[in-house]
C-alpha positions in Angstrom: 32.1 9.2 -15.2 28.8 10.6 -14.6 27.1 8.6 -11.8 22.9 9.1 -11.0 21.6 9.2 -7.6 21.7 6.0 -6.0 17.9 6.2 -5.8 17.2 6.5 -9.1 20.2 3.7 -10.0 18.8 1.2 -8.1 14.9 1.8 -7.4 13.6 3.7 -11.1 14.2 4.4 -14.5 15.0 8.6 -15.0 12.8 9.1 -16.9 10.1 7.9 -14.3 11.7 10.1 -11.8 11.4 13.1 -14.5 7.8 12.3 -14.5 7.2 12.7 -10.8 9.4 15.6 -10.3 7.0 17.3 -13.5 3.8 15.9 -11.6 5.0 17.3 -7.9 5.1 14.0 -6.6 8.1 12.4 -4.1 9.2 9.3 -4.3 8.8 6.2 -1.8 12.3 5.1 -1.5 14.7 4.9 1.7 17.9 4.5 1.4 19.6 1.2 0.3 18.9 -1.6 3.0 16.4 0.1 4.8 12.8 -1.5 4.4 10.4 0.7 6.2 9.2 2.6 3.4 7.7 -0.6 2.7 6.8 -2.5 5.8 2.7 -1.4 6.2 2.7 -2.4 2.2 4.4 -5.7 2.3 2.3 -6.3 5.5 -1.1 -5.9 3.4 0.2 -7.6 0.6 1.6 -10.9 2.7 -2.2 -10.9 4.5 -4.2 -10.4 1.4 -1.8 -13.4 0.0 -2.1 -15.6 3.0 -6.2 -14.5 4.2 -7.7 -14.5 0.5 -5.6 -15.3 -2.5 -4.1 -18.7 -1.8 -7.2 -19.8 -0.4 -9.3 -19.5 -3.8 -8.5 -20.7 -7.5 -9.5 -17.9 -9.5 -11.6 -18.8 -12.9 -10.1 -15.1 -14.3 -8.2 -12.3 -13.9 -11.9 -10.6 -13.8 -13.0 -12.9 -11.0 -9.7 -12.7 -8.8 -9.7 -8.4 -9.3 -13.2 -8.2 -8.3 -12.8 -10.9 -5.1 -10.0 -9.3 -4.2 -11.5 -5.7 -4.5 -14.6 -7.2 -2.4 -12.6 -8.6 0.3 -10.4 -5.3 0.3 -13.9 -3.2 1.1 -15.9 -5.7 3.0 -13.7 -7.5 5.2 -10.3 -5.8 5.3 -11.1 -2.2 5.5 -14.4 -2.9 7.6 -14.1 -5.6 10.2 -10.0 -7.0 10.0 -8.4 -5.7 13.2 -5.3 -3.8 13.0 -2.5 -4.0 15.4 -1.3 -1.2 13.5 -4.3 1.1 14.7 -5.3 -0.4 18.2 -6.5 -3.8 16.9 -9.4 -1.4 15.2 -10.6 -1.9 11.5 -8.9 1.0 9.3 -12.9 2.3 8.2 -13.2 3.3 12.1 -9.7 4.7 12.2 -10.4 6.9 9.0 -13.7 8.2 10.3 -13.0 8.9 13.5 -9.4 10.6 12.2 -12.0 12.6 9.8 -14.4 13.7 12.6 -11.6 15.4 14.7 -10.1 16.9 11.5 -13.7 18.5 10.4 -14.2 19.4 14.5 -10.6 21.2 14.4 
């Protein structure tokens, strides 16, 4: 019996795992159980859920995509403080991570 990776059995189809391996890209997946792959993702998703989407009934999908995107730019990236990063917003992380990469 021919069997596939487990990663591909359980997270993808092949043939999007063809497609990556053609486009030089790896893919996100642990192994089976293990959940940190995901953790700063399902952490953004469950704040963006519980700060901005279930607070506001959207009219439209075009209304929720660009509150979302606005709140994404102008609050999240810019002011939200990040335990992750020093309680810091991720804008001041990623310039002051770009200053020291241009000054190396």
């Amino acid at each position: 019996m021919l069997q596939r990776p487990v990663e591909l059995a359980n997270y993808m189809s092949v043939e999007y795992a063809s497609l990556l391996g053609e486009l030089g890209l790896r893919r996100s997946v642990g192994r089976t159980g293990i959940c940190f792959d995901n953790a700063m993702a399902e952490s953004f998703f469950g704040v963006l859920k519980n700060e901005r989407v279930s607070r506001v009934s959207y009219p439209s999908r075009d209304a929720a995509r660009r509150d979302i995107t606005r709140y994404i730019e102008f609050w999240y990236n810019r002011k939200r403080l990040h335990s992750a990063v020093g309680y810091r917003p991720p804008r001041e992380v990623h310039a002051e991570f770009e200053e020291l990469r241009l000054a190396a």
